[in-house]
C-alpha positions, 0 to 999 in steps of 0.5 A: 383484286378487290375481289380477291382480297373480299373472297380471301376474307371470307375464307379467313372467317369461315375459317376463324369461325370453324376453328372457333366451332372446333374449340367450343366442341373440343370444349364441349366434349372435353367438359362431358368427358371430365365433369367438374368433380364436386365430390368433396363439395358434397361430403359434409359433416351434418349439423343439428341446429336448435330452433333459433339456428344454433348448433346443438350437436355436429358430425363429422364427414366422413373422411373425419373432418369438420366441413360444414356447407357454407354460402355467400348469404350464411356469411358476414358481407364484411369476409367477403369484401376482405376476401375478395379484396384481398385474394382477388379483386378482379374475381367478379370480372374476370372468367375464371383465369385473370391475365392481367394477374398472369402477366404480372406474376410472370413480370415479376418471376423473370425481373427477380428469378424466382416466384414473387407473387401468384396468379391463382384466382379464387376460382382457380383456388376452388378448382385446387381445393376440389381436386388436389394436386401436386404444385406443377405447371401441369398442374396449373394448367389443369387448374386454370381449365377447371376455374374456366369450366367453374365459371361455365357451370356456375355462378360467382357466388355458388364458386365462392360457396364451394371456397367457403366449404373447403378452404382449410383452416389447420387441423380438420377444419374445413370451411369457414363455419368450422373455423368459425365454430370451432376458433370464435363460438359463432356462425360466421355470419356474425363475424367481426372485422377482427374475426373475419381478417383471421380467418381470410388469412388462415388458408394461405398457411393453414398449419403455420397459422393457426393461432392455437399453435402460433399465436403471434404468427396468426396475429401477423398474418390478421394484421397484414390483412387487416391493413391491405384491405384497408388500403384497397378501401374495403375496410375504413383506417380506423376499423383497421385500427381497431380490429387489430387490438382484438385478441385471437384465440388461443385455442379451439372450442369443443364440437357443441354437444347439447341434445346428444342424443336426439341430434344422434337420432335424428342424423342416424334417420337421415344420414345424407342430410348436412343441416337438421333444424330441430324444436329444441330450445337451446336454454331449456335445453342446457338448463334441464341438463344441468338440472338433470346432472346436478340431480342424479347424484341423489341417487346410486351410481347406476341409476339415470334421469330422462326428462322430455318437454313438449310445447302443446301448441303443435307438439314441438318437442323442445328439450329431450334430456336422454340421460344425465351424462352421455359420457357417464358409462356406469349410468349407460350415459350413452342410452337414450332413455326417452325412448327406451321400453320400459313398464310404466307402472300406475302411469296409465291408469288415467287414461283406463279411467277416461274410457270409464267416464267416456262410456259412462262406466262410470264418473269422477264421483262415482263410489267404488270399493277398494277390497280384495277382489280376484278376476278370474285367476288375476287377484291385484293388490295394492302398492301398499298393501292397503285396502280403503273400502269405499271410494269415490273414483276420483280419490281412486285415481288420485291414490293411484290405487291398483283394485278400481283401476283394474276393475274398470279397465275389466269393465271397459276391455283390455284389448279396447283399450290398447287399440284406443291407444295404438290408434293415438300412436302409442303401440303397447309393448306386451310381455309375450309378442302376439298374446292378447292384453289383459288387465296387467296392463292397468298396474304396468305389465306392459312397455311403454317408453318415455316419448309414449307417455308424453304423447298421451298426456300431451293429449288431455292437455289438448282436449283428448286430441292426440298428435305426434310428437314433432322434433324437427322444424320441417316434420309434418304434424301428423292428422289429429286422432281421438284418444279421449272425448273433451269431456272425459279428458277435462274430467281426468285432467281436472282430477289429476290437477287436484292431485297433492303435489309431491313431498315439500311442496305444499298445494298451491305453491308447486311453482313459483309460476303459479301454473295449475299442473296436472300430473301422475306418477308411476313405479314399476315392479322392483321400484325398477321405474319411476316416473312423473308426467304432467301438463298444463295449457301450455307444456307437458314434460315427462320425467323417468328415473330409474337403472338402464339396465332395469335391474332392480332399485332400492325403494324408489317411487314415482313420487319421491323421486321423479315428481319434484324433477317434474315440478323442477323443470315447470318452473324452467320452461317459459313463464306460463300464458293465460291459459296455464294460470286458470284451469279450463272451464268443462267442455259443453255437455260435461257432467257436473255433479255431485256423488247423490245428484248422479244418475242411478247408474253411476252412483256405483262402480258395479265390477263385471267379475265381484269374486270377492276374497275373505278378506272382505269382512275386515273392511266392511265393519268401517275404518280400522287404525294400522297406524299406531295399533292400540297399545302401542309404544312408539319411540320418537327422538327430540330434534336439536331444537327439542321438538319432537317428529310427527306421528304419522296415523293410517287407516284402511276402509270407511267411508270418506271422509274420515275425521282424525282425533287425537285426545279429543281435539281434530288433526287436519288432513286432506280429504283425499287421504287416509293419512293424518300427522300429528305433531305431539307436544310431549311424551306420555299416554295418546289416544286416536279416533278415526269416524268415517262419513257413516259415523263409525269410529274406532280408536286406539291407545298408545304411548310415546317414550324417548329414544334409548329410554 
């Protein structure tokens, strides 16, 4: 009998065992045939963050809602212990299905006759929210086989993260984080108590609830959590109290909208991608769009601004200003013009200079002669028409004047030059695809856009090293590439620190900083472009003005309209370090001299074609007054104080530097000038004379009557 009885038992168990092994198997089988359907899990609406975490722009998923990844670490521990608490308090012990809820869910429908209370875990919630179904008791059962296979496959807090994800919040919210933007302004792990009871109770009823339909029911609902979880203890009384005297929101925030058009950028590159963290610092960000809308009304109703600031250290852009105002469809709002192809105008003559000093073609101190001069068929002129006769490089360079430039772009080549500056990164766009550069390229007969320009002046600002501008936190820097040696690129940078700063700054007070900026200005053909790119030890920031559509403008030039958005925007990034408050002592082996201590071939700019027009002769007699012409008579009108305007003086050619003179007594004027304002003191008879360095002067008689007299 014992036998018997231990042979039975051996049966039963086998038998138990193989059912068992049948179950699992089914199991098994049935999980490969049905894999968990994470699917909606993974459509996301991406976001674009700032430096610091902070969202810049979002994107809807692509069903059009706001569903942004949300995981237990990403949340305030307090929402969890309150969503737990009151949701599921068994959710870290139980498998999946709890049966002591089921039970009890049961109880409590047979004793009253109807539903009182549910049994649906959090993960038998999660389960719901990954695949929708109409509320059955087939479909219950469904739903409590996904939350056992959840538990299978995954652990408590990747279940809970794909809750945070989907749970809905009304409307198109989805997810904690929406909620959390859109109704608080926040990231949700920096919920409060207050916050974080609302948005446990907002997916019970998601569209009854929500507190910018019907404040006071979103109240009630916060309230009831806020007290049953106190009375569990995941919550003290007093913070209890406490929180429901917080006020709920009574309407949802705008999507975050800074940067539009780099986050658009960056997500069109990476569609796929849920979370892009940039360099972007959300501050300098708003303060430079602001900047850029306050100042775009200076100007015609189709006109724009473009601004593009870059840390040096590492080439972390961290503001792009596309355009003055996304929405603003007159000024192509939506057109982002950092990086438009668009002619630079002079802006490139610094680094045809740079070449020049890196080949000893020439030095900063080196003479060369602004005069008609014709290249073959190419004759340039001037911006302003005006020839300055003799001149050092640096003054050239300064002025931005059109001849010298040419003629040592002639010197170093074209087609050297534009490979020097494909090799740092900057590719230049010729008028003809596949034609050959040529020395138009010196004056802006070329394209380039905004984020080309910044990259080459961020590399004079970092020794001559170019590297690739850096908008994303993760993106690689790229190998560093030569576009200047440290010599010539100190040579160049020192001379365009030297520049004049624009209109109504005076020098040395360009920022209230302090910083030492170095800076050019450019404007194409047709004052269709203006721009202004400068750098100090620590950023280099790019300004573009001009119409999107590049039809002509009215008049504008780098220097009057770009440059005191430039020096506006230094005087917004972070105060400078050490090194932006000196300027960079000369690399080793620099060449540190004056005009007479230079070798003998560098005294002199020698073009490689001197086909000089007629128009040499005018200038080779010294300096020559085209402002006031003698004889004269110049109206001026008084102000309401009585004084009267400044008369502007002008000269082409001589030698400098050139002295001003006005009835015998000297009129200050920078050295690197051929301008001089004199400020009268009455109406009547004036006379001027201009001497040049070689002790040639001339002079010229006038007169100054009132206005209408």
């Amino acid at each position: 009998m014992l036998f018997w009885r231990g042979k039975r038992w051996r049966r039963l168990a086998l038998g138990g065992l193989a059912g068992l092994l049948l179950l699992a198997g089914t199991a098994a089988l049935l999980d490969r045939l049905f894999p968990l359907p994470l699917s909606r899990a993974e459509g996301l609406s991406a976001i674009v963050l700032d430096a610091g975490g902070q969202p810049l722009r979002a994107f809807q998923a692509p069903d059009g809602r706001w569903r942004f990844e949300a995981r237990v670490a990403d949340v305030d521990p307090d929402f969890i212990r309150m969503l737990v608490a009151y949701e599921d308090r068994r959710f870290y012990r139980h498998p999946g299905v709890d049966p002591l809820a089921l039970i009890r869910a049961v109880a409590q429908a047979v004793g009253a006759g109807r539903v009182v209370s549910g049994a649906s875990t959090l993960t038998m919630q999660t389960a719901r929210l990954l695949e929708p179904r109409p509320r059955t008791l087939g479909a219950k059962l469904i739903e409590m086989a996904r939350a056992l296979q959840l538990e299978w496959h995954l652990s408590k807090d990747e279940i809970l993260g794909i809750y945070l994800t989907l749970a809905p919040y009304g409307g198109n919210l989805e997810g904690v984080r929406a909620a959390s933007l859109f109704y608080f302004g926040k990231e949700p792990d920096l919920l409060t108590a207050a916050e974080s009871a609302l948005l446990v109770a907002l997916p019970q009823s998601p569209e009854r609830r929500r507190p910018d339909r019907n404040l006071e029911i979103a109240r009630a609902a916060r309230d009831e959590v806020l007290a049953r979880v106190a009375g569990y203890g995941a919550l003290s009384a007093a913070a209890a109290r406490e929180a429901a005297e917080e006020r709920v929101p009574v309407a949802r925030l705008p999507a975050p909208f800074l940067a539009p058009h780099l986050a658009e950028r960056l997500h069109a590159a990476a569609p796929g991608r849920p979370v892009i963290t940039t360099n972007i610092s959300r501050d300098l960000q708003r303060a430079l769009e602001d900047l850029a809308a306050r100042t775009v009304g200076q100007f015609e109703a189709t006109a724009n601004i473009a601004v593009l600031v870059v840390a040096n250290d590492g080439r972390r852009v961290v503001a792009s200003v596309g355009s003055a105002g996304y929405f603003d469809r007159r000024r192509a709002g939506p057109i982002d013009m950092t990086g438009a192809v668009r002619s630079p105008g002079s802006a490139l003559k610094p680094f045809i200079y740079g070449l020049g000093f890196e080949d000893l073609i020439c030095h900063p101190e080196t003479i060369v002669v602004d005069r008609p001069m014709h290249f073959g068929g190419y004759a340039p002129k001037n911006f302003d028409r005006i020839f300055r006769g003799e001149i050092k490089v640096a003054e050239a360079l300064q002025l931005s004047l059109n001849i010298p430039a040419v003629a040592v772009l002639d010197l170093v080549g074209p087609r050297r030059f534009a490979a020097r500056l494909a090799e740092a990164g900057v590719a230049l766009r010729l008028p003809t695809p596949g034609a050959a550069p040529s020395l138009p390229i010196a004056l802006g007969g070329v394209g380039v856009t905004l984020r080309d320009l910044v990259t080459l002046f961020a590399a004079l600002a970092d020794g001559g090293t170019a590297l690739p501008l850096r908008d994303r936190a993760d993106e690689p820097g790229g190998a560093p590439v030569s576009l200047l040696s440290p010599s010539a690129a100190w040579q160049v940078a020192a001379i365009l620190r030297d520049t004049p700063p624009p209109p109504h700054l005076l020098p040395g007070e360009a920022t209230a900083t302090g910083r030492h900026i170095a800076y050019k200005t450019g404007t194409s053909y047709g004052f269709r472009d203006a721009w202004a790119i400068g750098f100090d030890a620590d950023y280099t920031i790019g300004v573009w003005v001009g119409r999107p559509d590049g039809s002509f403008s009215a008049g504008r030039m780098g220097r009057d309209a770009a440059a005191p958005l430039l020096f506006a925007s230094f005087g917004m990034v972070p105060p400078p370090g050490p090194a932006a408050l000196r300027p960079p002592p000369p690399p080793p082996g620099t060449l540190i001299a004056t005009q007479n201590e230079l070798p003998p071939g560098l005294k002199r700019l020698r073009p490689r074609r001197d086909e000089a027009g007629p128009e040499i002769a005018a200038l080779e007699g010294g300096p020559r007054l085209t402002t006031p012409l003698a004889g004269a008579t110049i109206e001026v009108e008084r102000a309401g104080d009585g004084s009267l305007p400044t008369v502007p003086l002008r000269v082409q050619g001589g030698t400098m530097p050139l002295t001003f003179l006005v009835n015998g007594r000297p009129i200050a004027t920078s050295a690197f000038r051929r301008q001089a304002e004199w400020q009268p003191d009455g109406l009547g008879a004036a006379s001027v004379t201009v001497v040049d360095a070689r002790g040639r002067a001339v002079s010229a008689d006038f007169r100054l009557i009132a206005a209408g007299g």
